[in-house]
C-alpha positions as CSV (number, residue, x, y, z in Angstrom):
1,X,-92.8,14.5,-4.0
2,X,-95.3,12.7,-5.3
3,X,-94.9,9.7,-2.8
4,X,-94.8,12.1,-0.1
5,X,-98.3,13.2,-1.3
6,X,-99.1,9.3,-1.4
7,X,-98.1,9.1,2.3
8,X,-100.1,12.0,3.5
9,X,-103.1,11.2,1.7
10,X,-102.9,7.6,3.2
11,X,-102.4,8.5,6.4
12,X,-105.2,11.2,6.2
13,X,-107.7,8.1,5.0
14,X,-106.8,6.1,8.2
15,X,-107.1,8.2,10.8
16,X,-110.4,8.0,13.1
17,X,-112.5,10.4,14.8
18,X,-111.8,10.0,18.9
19,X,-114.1,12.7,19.9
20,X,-116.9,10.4,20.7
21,X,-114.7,7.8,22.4
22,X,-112.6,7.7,26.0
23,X,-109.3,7.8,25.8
24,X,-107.5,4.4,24.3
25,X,-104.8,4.7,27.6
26,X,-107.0,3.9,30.5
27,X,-107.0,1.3,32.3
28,X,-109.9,-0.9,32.7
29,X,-111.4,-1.9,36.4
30,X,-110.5,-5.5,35.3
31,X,-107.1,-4.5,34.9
32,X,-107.1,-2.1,38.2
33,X,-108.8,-4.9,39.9
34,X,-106.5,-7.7,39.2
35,X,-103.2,-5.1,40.1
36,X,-104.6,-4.5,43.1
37,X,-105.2,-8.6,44.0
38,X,-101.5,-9.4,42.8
39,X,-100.2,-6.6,45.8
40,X,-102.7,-7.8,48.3
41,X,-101.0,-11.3,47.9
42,X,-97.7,-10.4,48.0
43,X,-98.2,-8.2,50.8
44,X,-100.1,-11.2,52.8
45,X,-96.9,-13.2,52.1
46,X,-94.3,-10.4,52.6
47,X,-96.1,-8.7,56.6
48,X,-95.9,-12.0,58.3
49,X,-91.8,-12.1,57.6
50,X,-91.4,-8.5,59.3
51,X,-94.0,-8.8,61.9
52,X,-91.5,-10.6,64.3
53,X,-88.6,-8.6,63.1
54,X,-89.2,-6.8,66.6
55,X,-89.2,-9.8,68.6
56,X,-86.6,-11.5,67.1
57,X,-83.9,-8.3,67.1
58,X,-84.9,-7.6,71.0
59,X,-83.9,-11.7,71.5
60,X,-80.9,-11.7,69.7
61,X,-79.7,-8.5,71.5
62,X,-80.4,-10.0,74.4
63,X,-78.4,-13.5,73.5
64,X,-75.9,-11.1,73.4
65,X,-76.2,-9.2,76.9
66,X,-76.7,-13.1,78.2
67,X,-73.4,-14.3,76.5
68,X,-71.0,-11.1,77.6
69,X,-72.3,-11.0,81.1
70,X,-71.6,-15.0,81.5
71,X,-68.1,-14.5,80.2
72,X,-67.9,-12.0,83.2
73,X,-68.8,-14.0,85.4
74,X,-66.6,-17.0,84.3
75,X,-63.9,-14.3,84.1
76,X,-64.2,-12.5,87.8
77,X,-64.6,-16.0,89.3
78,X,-61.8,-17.5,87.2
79,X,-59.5,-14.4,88.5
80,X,-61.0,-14.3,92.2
81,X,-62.0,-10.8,91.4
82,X,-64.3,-8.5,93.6
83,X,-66.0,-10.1,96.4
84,X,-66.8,-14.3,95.5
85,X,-69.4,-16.5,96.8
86,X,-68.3,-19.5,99.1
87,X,-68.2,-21.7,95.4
88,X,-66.0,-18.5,94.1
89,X,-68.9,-16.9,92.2
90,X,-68.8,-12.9,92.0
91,X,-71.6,-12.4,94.9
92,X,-73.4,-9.8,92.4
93,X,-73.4,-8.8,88.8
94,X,-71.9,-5.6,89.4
95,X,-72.6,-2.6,86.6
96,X,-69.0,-1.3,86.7
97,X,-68.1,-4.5,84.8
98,X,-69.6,-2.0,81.9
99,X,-69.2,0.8,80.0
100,X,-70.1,3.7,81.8
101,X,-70.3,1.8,85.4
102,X,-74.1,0.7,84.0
103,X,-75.9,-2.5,83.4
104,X,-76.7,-3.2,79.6
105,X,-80.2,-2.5,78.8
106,X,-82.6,-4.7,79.0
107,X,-84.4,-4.9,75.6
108,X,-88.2,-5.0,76.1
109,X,-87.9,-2.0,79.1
110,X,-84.7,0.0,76.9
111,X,-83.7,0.5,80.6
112,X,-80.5,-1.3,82.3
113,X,-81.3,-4.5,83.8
114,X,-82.6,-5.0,87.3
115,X,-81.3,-8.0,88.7
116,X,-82.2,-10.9,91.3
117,X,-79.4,-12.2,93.0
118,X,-79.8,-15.7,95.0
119,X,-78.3,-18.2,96.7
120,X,-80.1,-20.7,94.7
121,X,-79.1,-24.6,94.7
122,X,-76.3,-25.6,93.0
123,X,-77.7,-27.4,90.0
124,X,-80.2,-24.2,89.4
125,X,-79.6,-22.9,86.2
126,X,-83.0,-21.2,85.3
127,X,-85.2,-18.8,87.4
128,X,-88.2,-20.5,88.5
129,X,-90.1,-17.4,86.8
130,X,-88.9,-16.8,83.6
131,X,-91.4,-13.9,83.0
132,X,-92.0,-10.7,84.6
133,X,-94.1,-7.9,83.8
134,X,-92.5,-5.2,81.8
135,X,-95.3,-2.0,83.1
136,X,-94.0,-2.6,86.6
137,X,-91.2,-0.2,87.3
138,X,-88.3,-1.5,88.9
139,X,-89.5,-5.2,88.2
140,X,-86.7,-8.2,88.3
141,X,-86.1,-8.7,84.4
142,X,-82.4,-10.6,85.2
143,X,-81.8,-13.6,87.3
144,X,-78.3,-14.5,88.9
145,X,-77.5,-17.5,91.0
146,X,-74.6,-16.6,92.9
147,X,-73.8,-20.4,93.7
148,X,-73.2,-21.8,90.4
149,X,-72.4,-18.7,88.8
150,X,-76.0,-19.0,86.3
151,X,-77.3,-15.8,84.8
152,X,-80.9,-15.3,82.8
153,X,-82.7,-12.9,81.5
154,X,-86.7,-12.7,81.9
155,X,-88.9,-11.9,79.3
156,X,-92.4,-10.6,79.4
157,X,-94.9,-13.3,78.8
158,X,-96.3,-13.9,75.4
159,X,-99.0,-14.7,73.3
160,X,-98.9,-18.5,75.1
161,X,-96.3,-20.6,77.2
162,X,-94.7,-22.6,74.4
163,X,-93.7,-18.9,72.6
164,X,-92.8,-18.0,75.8
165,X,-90.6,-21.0,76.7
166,X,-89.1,-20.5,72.8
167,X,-88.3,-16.9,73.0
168,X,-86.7,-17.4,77.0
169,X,-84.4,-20.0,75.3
170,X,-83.7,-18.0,72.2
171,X,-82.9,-15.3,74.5
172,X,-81.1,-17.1,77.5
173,X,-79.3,-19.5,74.7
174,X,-80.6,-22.4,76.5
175,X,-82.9,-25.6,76.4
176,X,-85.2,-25.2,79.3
177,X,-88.2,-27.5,78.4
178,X,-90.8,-26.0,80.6
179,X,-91.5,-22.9,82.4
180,X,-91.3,-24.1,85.9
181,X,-87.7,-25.6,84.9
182,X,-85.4,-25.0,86.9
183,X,-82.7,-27.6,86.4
184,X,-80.6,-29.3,83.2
């Protein structure tokens, strides 16, 4: 008992008066200052890897739509079915190749594709306008040589030709080199 006492009275000498003084768990503005510095970096690292999230999942959907509607066409012209081209080419992408008799969706217009059938030469592989504008209702966004059988989707232009050119042959899973190319 008489340690206890000990304790107590110790413990009573040591203790301090805090009525005068803030409280011992705040933060300083140093510390506040240098939090706020560390997330402000990490954020400037971490924004620019999602702020082409949106660009890069409309492209690879896209690849996609570009990819299944050339194995149609391969596959209607490789069967001789619907109505062929002199070269044996399905004269038009035709929507009841797809689900619900529609034409995929285009992904910048979230609307099915509207697409420009020619009789192009036989060596042209890419539109000669690889862009259209994606305000104007009922504009071209697809491209379709029925000749040689070569499909493409447009894009709408962006911030400069070579991201243009990039995101076209991201898109079109292709090498064009230029946007006037029309050729291998």
């Amino acid at each position: 008992m008489a340690m206890r006492t000990s304790l107590t009275m110790t413990w009573r000498s040591c203790t301090m008066d805090y009525s005068n003084r803030r409280s011992t768990w705040a933060f300083t503005l140093i510390e506040i200052l240098i939090v706020v510095t560390i997330i402000g970096i990490m954020a400037a690292v971490v924004v620019p890897l999602f702020g082409n999230v949106d660009v890069t999942a409309k492209s690879e959907s896209m690849a996609t739509v570009v990819r299944h509607t050339r194995e149609l066409i391969a596959y209607r012209a490789a069967a001789g079915e619907g109505e062929l081209s002199d070269q044996g080419f399905p004269v038009a992408v035709d929507p009841t190749w797809y689900p619900n008799n529609q034409l995929p969706y285009h992904g910048w217009t979230c609307q099915p594709m509207i697409v420009e059938t020619v009789t192009g030469a036989a060596d042209a592989v890419y539109p000669a306008t690889k862009t259209y504008n994606s305000e104007s209702a009922g504009a071209k966004n697809a491209w379709y040589n029925k000749t040689n059988g070569a499909f493409c989707l447009r894009i709408p232009a962006q911030g400069n030709d070579a991201e243009t050119l990039a995101i076209f042959n991201e898109v079109n899973i292709s090498d064009a080199t230029a946007l006037n190319q029309t050729k291998y």
